[in-house]
C-alpha positions in Angstrom: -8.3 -42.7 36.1 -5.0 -43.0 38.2 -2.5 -39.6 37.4 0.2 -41.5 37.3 -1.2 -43.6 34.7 -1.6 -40.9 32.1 1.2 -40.8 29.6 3.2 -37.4 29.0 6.0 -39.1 26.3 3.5 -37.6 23.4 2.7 -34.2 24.8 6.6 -33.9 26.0 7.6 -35.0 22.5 5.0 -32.1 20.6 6.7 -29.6 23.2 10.2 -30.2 21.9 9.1 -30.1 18.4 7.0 -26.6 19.0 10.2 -25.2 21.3 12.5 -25.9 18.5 10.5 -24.6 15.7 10.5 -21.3 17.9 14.0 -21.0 18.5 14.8 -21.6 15.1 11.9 -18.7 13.6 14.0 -16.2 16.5 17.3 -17.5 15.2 16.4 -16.8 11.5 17.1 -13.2 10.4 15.0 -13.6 7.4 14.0 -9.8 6.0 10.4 -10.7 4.4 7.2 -8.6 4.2 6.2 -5.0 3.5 8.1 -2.2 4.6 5.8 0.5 5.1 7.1 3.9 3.6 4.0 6.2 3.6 0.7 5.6 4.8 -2.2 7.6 5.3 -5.8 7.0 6.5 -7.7 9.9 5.2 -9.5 10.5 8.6 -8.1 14.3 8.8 -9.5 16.5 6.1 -8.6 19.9 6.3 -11.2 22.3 4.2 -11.5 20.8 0.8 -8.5 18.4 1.1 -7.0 15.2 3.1 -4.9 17.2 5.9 -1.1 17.3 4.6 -2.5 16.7 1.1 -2.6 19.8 -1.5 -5.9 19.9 -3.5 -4.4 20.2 -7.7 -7.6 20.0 -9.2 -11.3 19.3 -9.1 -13.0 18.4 -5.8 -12.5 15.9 -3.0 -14.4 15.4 0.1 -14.7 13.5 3.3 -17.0 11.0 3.5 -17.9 7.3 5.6 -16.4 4.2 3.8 -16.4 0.4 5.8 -18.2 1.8 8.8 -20.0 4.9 10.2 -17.0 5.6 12.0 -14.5 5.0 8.9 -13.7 7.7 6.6 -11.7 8.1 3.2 -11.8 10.7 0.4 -14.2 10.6 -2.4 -12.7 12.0 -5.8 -14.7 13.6 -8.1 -14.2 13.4 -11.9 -10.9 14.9 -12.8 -9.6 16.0 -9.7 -6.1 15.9 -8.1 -4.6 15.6 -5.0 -0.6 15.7 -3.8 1.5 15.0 -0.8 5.0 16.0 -0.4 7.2 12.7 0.7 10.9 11.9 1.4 11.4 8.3 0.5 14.6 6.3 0.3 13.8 3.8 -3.5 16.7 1.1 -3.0 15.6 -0.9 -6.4 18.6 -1.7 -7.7 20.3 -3.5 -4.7 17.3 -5.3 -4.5 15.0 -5.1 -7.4 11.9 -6.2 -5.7 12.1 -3.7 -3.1 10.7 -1.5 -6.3 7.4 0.6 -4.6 3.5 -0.2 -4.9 1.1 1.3 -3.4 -1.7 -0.5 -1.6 -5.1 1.2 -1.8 -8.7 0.2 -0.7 -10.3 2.2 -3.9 -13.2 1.9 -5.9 -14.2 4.4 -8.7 -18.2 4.2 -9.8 -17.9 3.0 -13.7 -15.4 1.0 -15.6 -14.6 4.0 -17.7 -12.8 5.8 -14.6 -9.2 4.8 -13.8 -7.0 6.4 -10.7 -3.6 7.3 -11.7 -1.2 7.2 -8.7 2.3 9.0 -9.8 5.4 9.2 -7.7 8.2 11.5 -8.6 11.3 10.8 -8.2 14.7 12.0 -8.5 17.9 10.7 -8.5 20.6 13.0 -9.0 19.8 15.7 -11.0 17.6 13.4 -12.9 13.5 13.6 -12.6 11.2 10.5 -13.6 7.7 10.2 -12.9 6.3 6.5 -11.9 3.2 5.3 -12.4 0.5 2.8 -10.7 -3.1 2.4 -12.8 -6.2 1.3 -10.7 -8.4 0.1 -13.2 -11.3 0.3 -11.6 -14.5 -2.2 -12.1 -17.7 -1.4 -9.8 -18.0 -4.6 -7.6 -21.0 -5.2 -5.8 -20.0 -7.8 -3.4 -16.5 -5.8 -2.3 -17.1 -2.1 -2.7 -14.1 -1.3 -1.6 -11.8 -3.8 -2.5 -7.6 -3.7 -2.2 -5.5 -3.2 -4.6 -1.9 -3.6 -5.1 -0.5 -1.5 -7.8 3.4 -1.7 -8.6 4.9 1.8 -9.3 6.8 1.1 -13.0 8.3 3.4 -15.3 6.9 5.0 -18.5 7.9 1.7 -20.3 7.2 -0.8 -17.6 10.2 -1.0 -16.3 11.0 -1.0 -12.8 12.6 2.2 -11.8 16.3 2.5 -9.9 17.5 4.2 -7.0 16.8 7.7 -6.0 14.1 9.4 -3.2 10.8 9.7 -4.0 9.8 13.5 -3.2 6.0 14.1 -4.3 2.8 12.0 -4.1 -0.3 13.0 -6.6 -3.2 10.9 -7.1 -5.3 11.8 -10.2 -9.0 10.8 -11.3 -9.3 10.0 -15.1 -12.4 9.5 -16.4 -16.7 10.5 -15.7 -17.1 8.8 -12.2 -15.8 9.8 -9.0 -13.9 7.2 -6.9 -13.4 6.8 -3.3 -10.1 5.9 -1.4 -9.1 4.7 2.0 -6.2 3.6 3.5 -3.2 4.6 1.4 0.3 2.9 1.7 3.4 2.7 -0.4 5.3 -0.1 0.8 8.7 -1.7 -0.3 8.7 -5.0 -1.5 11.0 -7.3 0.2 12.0 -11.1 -0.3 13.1 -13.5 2.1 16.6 -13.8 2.8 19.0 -16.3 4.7 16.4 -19.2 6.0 
């Protein structure tokens, strides 16, 4: 086959169309995804806690989740754990930028939930929110992600103010385990 014989018109053509679509995803200042506000690992644990975390209650201890090499915390029944946090909530200028947290957790029987409360204050006004982990054993994902949305006593989604404390609470028989930790801020898209 002669080189000069080869036509480019179709490959040329794609090129455009794939140079274009670039410039215009650049072009776009479209705000979409999931702002990360806190996130922790649990690979530091500092005597009987996650380092930076405050033991409340009960026991907690470090042990290997996904891999040998991964770690997390495992929870036992009725224990209690806090972290201290300074986090902007801008709800109500955009009421899906409400927090939830984002938690690879498991607890070991369906009678064992993981209560994840986020104080909050705005003003001189306190409010507690709340995110639930009802937790079902699952053999095939023992660790499985959840997304939780952090709601109000009633369900409703909570307003502005600054999130200052972080407690994680086992209710129920079973221990649970926990790894990778985030409170993110829900964004939509905007202007595309």
């Amino acid at each position: 086959m002669n080189v000069a014989s080869i036509n480019l018109a179709p490959h040329v053509a794609s090129m455009n169309l794939l140079s274009g679509l670039c410039l215009w995803l650049v072009a776009c200042d479209c705000r979409a995804g999931l702002p990360e506000l806190f996130y922790d690992d649990f690979q530091a644990f500092c005597s009987e806690a996650p380092c930076d975390w405050l033991l409340e209650a009960g026991a907690v201890r470090s042990v290997a989740t996904l891999h040998s090499s991964e770690r997390g915390i495992r929870m036992g029944p009725g224990a209690s754990i806090s972290h201290t946090l300074d986090l902007a909530i801008d709800a109500e200028a955009n009421p899906q930028g409400a927090p939830s947290v984002h938690v690879l957790a498991a607890c070991d029987g369906p009678d064992t939930r993981l209560h994840f409360l986020l104080e909050v204050v705005s003003g001189d006004v306190g409010e507690v929110l709340e995110a639930t982990h009802i937790a079902v054993p699952n053999e095939d994902d023992p660790l499985p992600l959840r997304q939780i949305d952090f709601l109000r006593p009633d369900g409703s989604a909570p307003g502005d103010g600054r999130a200052v404390r972080l407690l994680i609470e086992v209710d129920g028989p079973d221990d649970c385990t926990l790894d990778e930790l985030r409170i993110v801020e829900r964004m939509s898209a905007s202007g595309c």
